[in-house]
N, C-alpha and C positions, 0 to 999 in steps of 0.2 A: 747808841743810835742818835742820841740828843747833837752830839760833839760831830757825827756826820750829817747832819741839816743844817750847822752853822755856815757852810759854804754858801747859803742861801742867803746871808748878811751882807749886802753890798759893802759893808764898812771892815767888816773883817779881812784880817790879814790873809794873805796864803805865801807863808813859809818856807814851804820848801814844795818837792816836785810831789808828795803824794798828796798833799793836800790842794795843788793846783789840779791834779790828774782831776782829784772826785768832783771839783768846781765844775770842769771841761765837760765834766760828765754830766753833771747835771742840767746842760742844754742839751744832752741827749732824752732825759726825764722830759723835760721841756717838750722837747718836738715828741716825744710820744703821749703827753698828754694831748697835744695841740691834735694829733692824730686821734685819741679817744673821743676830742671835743666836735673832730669833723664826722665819725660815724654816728655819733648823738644828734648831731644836727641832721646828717643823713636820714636816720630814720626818723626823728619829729616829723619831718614831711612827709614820709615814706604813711606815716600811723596818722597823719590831718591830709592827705592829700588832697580831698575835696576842701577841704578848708583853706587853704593853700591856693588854690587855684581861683577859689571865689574872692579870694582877698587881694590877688595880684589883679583881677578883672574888676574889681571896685575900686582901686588904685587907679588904676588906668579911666574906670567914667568918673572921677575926682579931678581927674586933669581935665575930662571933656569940653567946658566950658569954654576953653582957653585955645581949643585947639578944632581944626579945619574937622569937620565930623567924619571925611572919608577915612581922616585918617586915624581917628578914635577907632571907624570901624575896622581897618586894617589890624588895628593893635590888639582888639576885641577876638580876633578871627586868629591871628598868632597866639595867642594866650591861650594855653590848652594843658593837656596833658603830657603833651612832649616837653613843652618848656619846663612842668614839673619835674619830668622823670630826667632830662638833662642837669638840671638842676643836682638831682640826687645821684647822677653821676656823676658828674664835674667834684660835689663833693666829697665824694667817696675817692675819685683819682686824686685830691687832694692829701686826705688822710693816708694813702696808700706813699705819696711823694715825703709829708710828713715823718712816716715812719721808718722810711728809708734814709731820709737827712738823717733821726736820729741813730740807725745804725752807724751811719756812717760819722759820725761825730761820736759814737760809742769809740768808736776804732781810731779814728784817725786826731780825735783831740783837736780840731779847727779852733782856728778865730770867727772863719766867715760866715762858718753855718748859724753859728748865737746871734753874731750880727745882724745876716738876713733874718732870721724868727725873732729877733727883739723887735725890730722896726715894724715887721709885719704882726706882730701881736699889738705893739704899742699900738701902732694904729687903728686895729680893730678892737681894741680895748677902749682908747679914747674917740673913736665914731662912736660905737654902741652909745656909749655914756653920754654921749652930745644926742644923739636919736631921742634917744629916751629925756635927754634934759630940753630939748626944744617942742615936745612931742609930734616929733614926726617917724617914729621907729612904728612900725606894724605888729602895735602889741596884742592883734586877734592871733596872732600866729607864736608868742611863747604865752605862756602864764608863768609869772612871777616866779615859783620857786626855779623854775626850769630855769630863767634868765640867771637870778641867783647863783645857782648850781654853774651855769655857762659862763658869768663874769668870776664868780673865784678860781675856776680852772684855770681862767687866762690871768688871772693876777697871778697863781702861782707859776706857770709856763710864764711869764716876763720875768718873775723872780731867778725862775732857773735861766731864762738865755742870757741874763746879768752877770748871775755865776758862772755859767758858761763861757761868757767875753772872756768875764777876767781872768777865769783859769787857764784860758784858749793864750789871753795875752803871756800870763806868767810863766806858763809852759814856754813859749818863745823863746822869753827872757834868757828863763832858765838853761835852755838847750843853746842859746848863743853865747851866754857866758862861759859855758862850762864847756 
């Protein structure tokens, strides 16, 4: 088991083509974590709803100060319940697209699928951590383990879309040499 998690070593070799296969494969692992991590977020809101909706509505009289008050009230009056449950569906059609990338990087062995989930994880990997390093993340809405628990998933889904790249690349290689 050990000797197939090494694919996860950005420094490691891949050899030959079964070893690039399980690399390739592992930006499949990747986007179905990335998909576990969007139904987890899914229901955190789903289980603080009202909590959730009192916090994006405090956000918004935070900014009030600064801004013409018709249109504070405007933002006040949009912020509801729908914006919530939008929310919880946008992220759920996420997790849903997620899990289908990884199918389809199961099968088809891409370069491009790792590519786009690296970028896109890096990025929400390196926001989060800027949020929370400048404190301006909205941390009435995770507790600490939860975040925890949320940033190791995405350090490891960036580990596998890594693996992924390079398996996705070596495969190439391999298929146009041979």
């Amino acid at each position: 088991m050990i000797d197939k998690l090494a694919v996860l070593n950005p420094l490691a070799k891949l050899p030959d083509e079964e070893t690039a296969t399980r690399a390739a494969r592992a930006g499949a692992v990747g986007s179905w974590l990335t998909a576990v991590g969007s139904v987890f977020g899914a229901a955190m809101i789903f289980l603080r709803f009202e909590t959730y909706v009192g916090e994006m509505r405090k956000q918004i009289l935070a900014n009030a100060a600064q801004q013409d008050p018709a249109v504070t009230q405007a933002m006040l009056n949009a912020i509801g319940p729908t914006t919530a449950w939008a929310t919880i569906i946008f992220t759920l059609v996420l997790g849903l697209v997620y899990l289908w990338l990884g199918f389809v990087q199961w099968r088809r062995l891409t370069r491009m699928i790792p590519l786009l989930m690296l970028l896109l994880s890096a990025y929400g990997l390196l926001s989060t951590l800027l949020a929370y390093a400048s404190n301006k993340a909205a941390t009435n809405l995770t507790s600490p383990a939860q975040m925890t628990v949320s940033m190791a998933m995405l350090a490891v889904a960036v580990l596998c879309f890594i693996a992924g790249l390079r398996g996705g690349f070596r495969l190439h290689a391999l298929r146009k040499a041979g």
